[in-house]
N, CA, C and O atoms as CSV, one atom per row, in Angstrom:
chain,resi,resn,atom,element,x,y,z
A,1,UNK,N,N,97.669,178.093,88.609
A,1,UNK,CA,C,96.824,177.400,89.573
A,1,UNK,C,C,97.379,176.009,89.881
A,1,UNK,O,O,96.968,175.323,90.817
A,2,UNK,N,N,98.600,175.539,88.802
A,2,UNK,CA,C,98.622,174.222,88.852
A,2,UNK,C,C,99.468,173.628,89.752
A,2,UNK,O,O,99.561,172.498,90.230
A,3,UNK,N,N,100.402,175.254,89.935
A,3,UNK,CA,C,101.628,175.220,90.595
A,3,UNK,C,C,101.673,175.348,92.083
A,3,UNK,O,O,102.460,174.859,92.892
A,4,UNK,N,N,100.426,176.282,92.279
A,4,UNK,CA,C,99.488,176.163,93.623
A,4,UNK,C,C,99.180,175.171,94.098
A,4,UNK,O,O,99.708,174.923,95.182
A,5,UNK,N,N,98.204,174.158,93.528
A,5,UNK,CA,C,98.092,172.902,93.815
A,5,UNK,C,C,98.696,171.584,94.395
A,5,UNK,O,O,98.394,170.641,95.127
A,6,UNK,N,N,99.967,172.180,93.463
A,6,UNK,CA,C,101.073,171.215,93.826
A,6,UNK,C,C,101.452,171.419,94.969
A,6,UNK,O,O,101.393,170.550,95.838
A,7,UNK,N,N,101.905,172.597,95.164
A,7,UNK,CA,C,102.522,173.018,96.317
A,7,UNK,C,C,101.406,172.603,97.421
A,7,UNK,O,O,101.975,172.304,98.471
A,8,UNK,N,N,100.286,172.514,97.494
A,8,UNK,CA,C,99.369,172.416,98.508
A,8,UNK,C,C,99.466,171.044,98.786
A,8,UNK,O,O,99.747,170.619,99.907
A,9,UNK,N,N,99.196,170.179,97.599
A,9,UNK,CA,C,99.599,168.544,97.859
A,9,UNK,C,C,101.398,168.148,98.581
A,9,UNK,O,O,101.657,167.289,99.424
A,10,UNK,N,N,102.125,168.858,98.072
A,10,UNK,CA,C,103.554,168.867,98.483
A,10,UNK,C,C,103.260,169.018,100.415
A,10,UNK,O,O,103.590,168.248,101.317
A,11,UNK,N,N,102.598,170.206,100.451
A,11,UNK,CA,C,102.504,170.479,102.153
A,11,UNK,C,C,101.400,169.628,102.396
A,11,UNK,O,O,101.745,169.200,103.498
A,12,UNK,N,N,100.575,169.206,102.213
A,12,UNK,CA,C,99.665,167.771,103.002
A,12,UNK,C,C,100.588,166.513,103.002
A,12,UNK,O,O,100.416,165.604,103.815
A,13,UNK,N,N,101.586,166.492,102.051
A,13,UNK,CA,C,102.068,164.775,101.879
A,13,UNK,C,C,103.673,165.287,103.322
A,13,UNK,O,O,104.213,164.434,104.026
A,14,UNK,N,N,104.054,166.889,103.349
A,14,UNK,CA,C,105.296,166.760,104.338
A,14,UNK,C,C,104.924,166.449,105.962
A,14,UNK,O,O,105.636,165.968,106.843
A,15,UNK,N,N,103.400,166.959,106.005
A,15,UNK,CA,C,102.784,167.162,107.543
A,15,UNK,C,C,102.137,165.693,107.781
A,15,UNK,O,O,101.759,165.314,108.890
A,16,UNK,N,N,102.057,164.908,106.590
A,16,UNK,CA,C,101.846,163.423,107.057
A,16,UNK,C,C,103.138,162.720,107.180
A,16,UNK,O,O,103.048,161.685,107.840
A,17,UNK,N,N,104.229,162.973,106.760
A,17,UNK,CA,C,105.328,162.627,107.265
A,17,UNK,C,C,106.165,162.892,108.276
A,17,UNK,O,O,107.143,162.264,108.685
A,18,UNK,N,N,105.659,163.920,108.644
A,18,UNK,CA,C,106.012,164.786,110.529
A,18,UNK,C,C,105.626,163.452,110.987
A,18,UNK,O,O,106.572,162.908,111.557
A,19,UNK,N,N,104.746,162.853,110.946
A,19,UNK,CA,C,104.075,162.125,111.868
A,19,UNK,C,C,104.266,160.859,111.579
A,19,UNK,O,O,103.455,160.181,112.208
A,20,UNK,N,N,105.049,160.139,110.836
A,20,UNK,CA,C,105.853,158.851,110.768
A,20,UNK,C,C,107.470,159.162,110.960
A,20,UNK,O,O,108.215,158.193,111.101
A,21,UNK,N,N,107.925,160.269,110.967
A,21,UNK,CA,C,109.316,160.592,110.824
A,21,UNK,C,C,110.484,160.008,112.283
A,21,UNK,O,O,110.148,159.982,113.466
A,22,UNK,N,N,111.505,159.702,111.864
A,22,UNK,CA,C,111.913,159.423,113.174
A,22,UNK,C,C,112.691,160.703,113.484
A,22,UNK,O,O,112.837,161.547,112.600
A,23,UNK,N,N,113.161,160.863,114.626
A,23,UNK,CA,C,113.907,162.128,115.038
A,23,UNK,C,C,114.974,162.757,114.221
A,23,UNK,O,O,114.991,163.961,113.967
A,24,UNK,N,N,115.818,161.949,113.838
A,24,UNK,CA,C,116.587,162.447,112.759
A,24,UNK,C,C,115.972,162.642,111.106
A,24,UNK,O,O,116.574,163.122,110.146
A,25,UNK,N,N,115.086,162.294,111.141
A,25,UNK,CA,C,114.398,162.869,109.662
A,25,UNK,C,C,113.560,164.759,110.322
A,25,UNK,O,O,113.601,165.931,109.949
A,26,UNK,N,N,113.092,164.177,111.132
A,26,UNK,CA,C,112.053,165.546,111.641
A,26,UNK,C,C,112.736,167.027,110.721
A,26,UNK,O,O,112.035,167.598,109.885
A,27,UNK,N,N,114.090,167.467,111.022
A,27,UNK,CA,C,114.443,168.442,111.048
A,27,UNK,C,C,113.950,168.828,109.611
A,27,UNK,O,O,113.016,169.600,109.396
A,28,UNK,N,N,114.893,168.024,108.402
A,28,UNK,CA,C,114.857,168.186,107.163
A,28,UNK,C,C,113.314,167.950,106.921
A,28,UNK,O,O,113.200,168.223,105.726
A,29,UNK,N,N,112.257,167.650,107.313
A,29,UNK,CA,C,111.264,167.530,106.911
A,29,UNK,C,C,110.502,169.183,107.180
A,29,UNK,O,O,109.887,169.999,106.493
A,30,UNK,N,N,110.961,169.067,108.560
A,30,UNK,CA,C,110.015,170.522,108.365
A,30,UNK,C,C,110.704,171.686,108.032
A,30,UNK,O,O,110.111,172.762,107.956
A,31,UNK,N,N,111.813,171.583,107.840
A,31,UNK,CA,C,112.488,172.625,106.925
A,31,UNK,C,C,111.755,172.475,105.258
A,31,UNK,O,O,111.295,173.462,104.684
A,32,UNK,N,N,111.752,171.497,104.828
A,32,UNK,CA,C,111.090,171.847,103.615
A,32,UNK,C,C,109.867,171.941,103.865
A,32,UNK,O,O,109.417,172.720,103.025
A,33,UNK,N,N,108.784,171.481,104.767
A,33,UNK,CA,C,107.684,171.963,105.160
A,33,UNK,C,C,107.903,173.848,105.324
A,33,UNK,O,O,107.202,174.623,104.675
A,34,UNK,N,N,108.469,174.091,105.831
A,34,UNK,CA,C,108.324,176.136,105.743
A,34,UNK,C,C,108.843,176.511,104.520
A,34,UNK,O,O,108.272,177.571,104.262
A,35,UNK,N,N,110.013,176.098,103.134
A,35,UNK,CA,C,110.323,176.197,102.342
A,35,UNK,C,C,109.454,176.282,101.533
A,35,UNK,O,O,109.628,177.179,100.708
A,36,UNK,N,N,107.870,175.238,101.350
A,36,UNK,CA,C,106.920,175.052,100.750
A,36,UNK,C,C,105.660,175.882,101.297
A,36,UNK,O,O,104.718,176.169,100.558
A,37,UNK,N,N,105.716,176.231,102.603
A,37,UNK,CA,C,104.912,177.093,103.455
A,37,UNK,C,C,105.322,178.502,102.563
A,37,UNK,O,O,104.546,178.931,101.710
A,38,UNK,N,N,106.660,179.185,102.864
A,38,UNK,CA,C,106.897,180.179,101.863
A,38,UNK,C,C,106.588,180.520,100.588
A,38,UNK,O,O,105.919,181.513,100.302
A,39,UNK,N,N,107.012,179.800,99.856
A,39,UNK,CA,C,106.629,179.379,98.298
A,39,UNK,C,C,104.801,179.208,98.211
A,39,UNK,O,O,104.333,179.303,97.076
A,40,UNK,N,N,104.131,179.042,98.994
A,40,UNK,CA,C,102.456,179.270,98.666
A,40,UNK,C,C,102.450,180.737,99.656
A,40,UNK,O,O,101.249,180.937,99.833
A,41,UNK,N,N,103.104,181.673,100.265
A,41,UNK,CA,C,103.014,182.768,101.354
A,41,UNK,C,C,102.497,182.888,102.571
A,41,UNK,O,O,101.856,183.814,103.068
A,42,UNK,N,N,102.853,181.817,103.025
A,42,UNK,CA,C,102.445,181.683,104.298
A,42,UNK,C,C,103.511,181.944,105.136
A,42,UNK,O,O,104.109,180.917,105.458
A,43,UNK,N,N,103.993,183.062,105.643
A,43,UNK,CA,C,104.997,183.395,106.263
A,43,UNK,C,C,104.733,183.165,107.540
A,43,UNK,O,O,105.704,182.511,107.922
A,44,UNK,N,N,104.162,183.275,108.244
A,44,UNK,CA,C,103.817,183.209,109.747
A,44,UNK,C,C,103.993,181.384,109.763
A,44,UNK,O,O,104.956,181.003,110.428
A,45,UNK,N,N,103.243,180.400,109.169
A,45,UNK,CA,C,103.537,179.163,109.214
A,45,UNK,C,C,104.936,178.598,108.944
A,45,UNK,O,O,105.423,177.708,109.641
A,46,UNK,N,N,105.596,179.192,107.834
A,46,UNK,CA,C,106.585,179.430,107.266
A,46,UNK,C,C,108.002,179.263,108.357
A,46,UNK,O,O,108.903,178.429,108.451
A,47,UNK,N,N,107.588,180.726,109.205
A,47,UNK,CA,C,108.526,180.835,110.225
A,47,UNK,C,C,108.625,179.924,111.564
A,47,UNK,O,O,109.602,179.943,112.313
A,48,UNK,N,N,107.298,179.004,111.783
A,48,UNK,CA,C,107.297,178.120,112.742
A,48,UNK,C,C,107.740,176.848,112.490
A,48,UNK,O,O,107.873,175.983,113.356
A,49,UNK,N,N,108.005,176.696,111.161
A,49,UNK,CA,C,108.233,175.196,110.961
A,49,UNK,C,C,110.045,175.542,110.389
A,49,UNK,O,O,110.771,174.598,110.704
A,50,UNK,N,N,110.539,176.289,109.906
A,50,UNK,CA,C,111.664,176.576,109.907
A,50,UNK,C,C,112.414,177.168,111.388
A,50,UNK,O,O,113.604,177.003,111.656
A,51,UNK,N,N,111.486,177.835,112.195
A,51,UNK,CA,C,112.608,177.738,113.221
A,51,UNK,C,C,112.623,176.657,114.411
A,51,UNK,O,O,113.413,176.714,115.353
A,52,UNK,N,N,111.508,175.530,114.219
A,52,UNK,CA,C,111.340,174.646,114.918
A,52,UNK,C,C,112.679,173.268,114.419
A,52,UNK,O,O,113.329,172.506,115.135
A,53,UNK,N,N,112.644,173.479,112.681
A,53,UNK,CA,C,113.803,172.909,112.267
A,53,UNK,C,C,114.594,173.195,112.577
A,53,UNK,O,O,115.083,172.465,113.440
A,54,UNK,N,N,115.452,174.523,112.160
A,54,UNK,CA,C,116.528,174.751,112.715
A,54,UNK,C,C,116.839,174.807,114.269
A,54,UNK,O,O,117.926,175.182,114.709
A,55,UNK,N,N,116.209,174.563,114.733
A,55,UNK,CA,C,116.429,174.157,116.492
A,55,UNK,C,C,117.172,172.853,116.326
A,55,UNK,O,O,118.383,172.693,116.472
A,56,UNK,N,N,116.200,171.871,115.974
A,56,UNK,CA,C,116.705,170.165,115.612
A,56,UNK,C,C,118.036,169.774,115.004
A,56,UNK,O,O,118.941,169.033,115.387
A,57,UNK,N,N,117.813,170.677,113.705
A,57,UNK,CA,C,119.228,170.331,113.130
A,57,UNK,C,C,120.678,170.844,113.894
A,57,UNK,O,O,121.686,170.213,114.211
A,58,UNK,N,N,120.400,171.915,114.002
A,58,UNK,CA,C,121.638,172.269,114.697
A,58,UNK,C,C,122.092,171.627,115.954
A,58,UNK,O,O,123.221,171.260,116.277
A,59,UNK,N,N,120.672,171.557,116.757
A,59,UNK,CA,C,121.051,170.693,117.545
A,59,UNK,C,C,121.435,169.399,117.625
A,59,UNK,O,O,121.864,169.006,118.710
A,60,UNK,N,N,121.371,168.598,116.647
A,60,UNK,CA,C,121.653,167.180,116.154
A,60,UNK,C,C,122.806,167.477,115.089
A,60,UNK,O,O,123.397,166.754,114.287
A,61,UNK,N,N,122.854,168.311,115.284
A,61,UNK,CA,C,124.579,168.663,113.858
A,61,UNK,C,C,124.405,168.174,112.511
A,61,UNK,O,O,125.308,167.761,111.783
A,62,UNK,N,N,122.894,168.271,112.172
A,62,UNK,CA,C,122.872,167.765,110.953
A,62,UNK,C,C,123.177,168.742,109.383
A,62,UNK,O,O,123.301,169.958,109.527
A,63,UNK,N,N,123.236,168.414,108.588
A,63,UNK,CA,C,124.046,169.131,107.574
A,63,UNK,C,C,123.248,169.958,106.876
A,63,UNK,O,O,123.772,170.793,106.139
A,64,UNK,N,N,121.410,169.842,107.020
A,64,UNK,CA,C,120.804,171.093,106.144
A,64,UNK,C,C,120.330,172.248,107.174
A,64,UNK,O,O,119.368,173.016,107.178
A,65,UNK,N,N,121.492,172.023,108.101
A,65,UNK,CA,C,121.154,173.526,109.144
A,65,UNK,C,C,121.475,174.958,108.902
A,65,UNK,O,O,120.953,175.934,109.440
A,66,UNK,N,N,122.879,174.917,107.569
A,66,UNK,CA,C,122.991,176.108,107.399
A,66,UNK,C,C,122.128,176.602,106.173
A,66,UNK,O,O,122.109,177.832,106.216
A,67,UNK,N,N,121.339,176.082,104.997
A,67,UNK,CA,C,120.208,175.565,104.354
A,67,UNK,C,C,118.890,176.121,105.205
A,67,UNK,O,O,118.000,176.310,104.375
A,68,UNK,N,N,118.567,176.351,106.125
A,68,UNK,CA,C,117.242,176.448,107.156
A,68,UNK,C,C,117.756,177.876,107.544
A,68,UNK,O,O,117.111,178.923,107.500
A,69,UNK,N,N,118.728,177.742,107.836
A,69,UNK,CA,C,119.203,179.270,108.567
A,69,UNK,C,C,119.020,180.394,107.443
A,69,UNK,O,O,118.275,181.375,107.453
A,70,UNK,N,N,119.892,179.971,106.509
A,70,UNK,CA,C,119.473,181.181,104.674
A,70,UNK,C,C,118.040,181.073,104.629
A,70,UNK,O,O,117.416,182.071,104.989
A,71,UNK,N,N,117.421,180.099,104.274
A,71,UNK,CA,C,116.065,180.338,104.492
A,71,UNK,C,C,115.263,181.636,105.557
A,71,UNK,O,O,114.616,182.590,105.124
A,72,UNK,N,N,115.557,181.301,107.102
A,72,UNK,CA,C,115.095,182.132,107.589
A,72,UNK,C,C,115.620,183.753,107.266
A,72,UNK,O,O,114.835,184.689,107.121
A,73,UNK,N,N,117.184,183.871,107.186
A,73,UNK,CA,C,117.821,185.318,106.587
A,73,UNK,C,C,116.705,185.662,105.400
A,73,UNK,O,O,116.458,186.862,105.286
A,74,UNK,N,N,116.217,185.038,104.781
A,74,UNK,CA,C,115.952,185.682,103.558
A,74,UNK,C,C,114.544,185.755,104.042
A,74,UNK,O,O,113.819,186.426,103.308
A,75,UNK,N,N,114.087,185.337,104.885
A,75,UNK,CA,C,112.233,185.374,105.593
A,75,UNK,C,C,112.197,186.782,106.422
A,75,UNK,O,O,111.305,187.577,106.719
A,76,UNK,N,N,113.494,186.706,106.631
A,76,UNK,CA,C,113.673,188.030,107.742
A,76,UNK,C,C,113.891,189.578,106.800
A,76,UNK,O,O,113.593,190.741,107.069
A,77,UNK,N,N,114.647,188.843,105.429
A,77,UNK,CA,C,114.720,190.455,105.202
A,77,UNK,C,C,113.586,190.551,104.031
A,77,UNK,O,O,113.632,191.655,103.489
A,78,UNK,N,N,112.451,189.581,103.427
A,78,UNK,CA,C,111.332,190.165,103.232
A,78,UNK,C,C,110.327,190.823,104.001
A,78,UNK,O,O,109.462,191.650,103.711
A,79,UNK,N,N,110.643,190.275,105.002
A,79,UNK,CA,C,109.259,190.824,106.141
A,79,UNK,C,C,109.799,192.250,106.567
A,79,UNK,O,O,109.013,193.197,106.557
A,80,UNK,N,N,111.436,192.472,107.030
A,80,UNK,CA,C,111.539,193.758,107.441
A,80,UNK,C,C,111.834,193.069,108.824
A,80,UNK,O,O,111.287,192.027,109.186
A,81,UNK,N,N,112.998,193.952,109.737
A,81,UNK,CA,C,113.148,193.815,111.024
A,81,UNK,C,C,112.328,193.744,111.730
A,81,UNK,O,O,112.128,192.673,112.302
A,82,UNK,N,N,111.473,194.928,111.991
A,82,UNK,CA,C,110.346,194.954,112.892
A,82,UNK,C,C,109.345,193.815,112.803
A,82,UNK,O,O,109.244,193.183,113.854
A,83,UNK,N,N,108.351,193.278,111.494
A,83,UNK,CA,C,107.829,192.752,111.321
A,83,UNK,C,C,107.701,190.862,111.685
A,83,UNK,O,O,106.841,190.079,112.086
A,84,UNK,N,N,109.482,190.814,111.140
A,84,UNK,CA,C,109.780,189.569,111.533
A,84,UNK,C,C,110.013,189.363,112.479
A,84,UNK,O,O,109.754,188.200,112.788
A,85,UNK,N,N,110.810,190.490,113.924
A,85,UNK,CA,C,110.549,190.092,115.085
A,85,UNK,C,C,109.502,189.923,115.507
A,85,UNK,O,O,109.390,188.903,116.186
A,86,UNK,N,N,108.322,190.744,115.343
A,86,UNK,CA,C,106.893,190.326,115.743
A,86,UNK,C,C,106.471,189.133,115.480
A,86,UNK,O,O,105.683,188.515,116.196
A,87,UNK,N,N,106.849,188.816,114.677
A,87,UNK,CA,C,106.570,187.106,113.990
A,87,UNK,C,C,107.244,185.919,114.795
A,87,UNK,O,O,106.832,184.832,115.199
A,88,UNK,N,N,108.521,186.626,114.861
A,88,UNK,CA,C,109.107,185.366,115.633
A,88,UNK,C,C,108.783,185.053,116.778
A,88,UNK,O,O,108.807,183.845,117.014
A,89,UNK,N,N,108.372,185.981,117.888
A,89,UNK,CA,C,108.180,186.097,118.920
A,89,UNK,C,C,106.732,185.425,119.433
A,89,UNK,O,O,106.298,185.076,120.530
A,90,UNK,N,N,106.217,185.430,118.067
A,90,UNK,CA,C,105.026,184.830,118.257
A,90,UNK,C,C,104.442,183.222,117.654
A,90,UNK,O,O,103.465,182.610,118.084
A,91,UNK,N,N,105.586,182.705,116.297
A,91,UNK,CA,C,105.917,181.642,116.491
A,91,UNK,C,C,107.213,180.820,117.324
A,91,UNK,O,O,107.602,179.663,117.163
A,92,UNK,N,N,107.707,181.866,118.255
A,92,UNK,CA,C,108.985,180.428,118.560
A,92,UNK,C,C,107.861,179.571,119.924
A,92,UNK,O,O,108.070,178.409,120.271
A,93,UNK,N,N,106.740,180.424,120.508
A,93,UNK,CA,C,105.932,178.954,121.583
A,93,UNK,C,C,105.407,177.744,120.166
A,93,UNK,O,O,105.435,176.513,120.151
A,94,UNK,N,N,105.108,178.413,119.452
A,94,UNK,CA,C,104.578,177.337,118.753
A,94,UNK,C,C,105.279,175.981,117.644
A,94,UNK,O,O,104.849,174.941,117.143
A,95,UNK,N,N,106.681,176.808,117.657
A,95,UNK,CA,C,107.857,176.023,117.210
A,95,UNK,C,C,108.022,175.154,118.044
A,95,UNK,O,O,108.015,173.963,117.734
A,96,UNK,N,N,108.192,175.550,119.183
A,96,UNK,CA,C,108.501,174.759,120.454
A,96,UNK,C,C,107.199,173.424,120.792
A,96,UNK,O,O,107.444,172.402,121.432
A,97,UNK,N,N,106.137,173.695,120.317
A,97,UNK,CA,C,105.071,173.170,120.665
A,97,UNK,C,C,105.274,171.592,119.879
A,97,UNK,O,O,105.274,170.433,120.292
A,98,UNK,N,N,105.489,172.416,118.176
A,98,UNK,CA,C,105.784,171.616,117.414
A,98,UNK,C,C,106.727,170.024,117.739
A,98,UNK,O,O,106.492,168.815,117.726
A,99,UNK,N,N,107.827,170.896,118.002
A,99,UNK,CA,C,109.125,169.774,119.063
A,99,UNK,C,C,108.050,169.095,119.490
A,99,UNK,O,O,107.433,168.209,118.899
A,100,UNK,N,N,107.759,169.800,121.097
A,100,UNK,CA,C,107.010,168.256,121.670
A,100,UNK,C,C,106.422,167.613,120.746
A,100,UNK,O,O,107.020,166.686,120.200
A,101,UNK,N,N,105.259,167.922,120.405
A,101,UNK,CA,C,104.180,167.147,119.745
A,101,UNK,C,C,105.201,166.344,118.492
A,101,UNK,O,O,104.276,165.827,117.866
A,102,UNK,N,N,106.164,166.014,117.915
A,102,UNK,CA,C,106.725,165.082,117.191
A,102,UNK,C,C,107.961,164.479,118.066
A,102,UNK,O,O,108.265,163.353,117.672
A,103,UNK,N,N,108.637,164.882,119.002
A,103,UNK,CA,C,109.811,164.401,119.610
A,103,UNK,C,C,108.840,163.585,121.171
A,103,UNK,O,O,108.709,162.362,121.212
A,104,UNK,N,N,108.275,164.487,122.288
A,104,UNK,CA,C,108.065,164.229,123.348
A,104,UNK,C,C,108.514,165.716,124.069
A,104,UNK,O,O,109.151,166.495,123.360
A,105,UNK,N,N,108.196,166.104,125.432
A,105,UNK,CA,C,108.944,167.186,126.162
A,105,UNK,C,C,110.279,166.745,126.040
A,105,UNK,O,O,111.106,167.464,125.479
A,106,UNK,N,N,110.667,165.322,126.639
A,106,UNK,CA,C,112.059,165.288,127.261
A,106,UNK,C,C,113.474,165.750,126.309
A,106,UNK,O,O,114.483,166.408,126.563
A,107,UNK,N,N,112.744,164.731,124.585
A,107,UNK,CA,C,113.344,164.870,124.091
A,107,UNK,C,C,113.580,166.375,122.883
A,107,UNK,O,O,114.372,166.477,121.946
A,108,UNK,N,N,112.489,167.421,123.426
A,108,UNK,CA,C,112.624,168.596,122.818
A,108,UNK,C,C,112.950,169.281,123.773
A,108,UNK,O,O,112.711,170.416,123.360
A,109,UNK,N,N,113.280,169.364,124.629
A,109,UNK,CA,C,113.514,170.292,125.755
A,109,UNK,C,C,115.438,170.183,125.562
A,109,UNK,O,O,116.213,171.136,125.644
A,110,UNK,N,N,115.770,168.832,125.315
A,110,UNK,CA,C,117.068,168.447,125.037
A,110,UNK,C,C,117.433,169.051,123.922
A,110,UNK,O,O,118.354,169.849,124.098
A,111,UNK,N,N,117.062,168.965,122.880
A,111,UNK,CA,C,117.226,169.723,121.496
A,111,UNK,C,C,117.358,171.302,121.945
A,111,UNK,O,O,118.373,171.937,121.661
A,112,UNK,N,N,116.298,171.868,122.642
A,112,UNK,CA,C,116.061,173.313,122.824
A,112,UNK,C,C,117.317,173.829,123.402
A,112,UNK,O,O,117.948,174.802,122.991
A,113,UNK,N,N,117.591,173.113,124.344
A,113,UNK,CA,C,119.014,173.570,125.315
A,113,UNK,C,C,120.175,173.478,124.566
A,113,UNK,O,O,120.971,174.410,124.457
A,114,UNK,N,N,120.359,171.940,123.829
A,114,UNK,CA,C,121.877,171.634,123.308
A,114,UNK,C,C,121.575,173.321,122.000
A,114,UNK,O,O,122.504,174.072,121.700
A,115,UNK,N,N,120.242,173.488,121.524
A,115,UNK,CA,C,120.784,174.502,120.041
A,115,UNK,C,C,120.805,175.694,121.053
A,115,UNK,O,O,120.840,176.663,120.295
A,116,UNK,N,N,120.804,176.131,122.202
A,116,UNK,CA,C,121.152,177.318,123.282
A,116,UNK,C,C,122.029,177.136,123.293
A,116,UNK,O,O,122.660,177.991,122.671
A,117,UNK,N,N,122.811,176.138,123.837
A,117,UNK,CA,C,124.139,175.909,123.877
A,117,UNK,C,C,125.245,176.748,122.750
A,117,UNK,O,O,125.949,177.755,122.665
A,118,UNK,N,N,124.866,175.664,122.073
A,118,UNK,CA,C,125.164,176.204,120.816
A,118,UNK,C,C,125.752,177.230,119.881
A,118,UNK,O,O,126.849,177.479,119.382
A,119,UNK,N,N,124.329,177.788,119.866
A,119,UNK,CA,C,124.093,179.300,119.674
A,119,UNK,C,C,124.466,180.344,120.467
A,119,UNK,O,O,124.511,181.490,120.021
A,120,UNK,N,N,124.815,179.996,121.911
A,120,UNK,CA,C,124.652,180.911,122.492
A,120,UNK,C,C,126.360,181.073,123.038
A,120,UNK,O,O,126.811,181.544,124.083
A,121,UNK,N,N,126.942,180.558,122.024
A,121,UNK,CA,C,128.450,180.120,122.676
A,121,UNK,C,C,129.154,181.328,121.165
A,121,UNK,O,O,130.310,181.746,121.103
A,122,UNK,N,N,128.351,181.537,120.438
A,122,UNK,CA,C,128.627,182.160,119.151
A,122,UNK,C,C,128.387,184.017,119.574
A,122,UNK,O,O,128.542,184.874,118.704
């Protein structure tokens, strides 16, 4: 129970730091925000705050992007193909939401494109 706890205080003290964070902290924050989302089983939350990170980081080239990415591989092959696409599909608006609401549109819409870029060059 104790370990529960913690973890619950761990995710109230990361989601008050979303909200002082500057742009270059954001990523690594909510990557361990879904790391700690996982670890209590919250997979559906889990998957919105890790793929809202890994948008950021990669798109900012920061160094715990391949760190976020294993994370999600290993979210994907507990849930099962099918399952986790259903999931994703239904957190990436709210990943995205996330962006704004800590960056702004302009500056998540920029993130969204440069990790298209990106990604989509692979």
């Amino acid at each position: 129970m104790s370990d529960l706890g913690a973890l619950e205080k761990m995710r109230q003290h990361l989601e008050g730091a979303l909200e002082k964070a500057s742009p270059e902290d954001l990523g690594p924050i909510m990557g361990q925000l879904g790391r700690v989302n996982l670890e209590l089983g919250d997979q559906q939350e889990a998957l919105i705050s890790l793929m809202a990170a890994h948008i950021l980081l990669v798109a900012k080239g920061q160094a715990q992007a391949p760190t976020v990415e294993g994370w999600l591989y290993n979210l994907r092959q507990d849930m099962g193909e099918e399952r986790f696409m259903d999931a994703f599909h239904k957190a990436l608006p709210q990943a995205g939401f996330l962006l704004v609401r800590y960056l702004g549109r302009r500056e998540a819409e920029a993130a969204m494109e440069e990790f298209a870029r990106i990604k989509g060059g692979k």
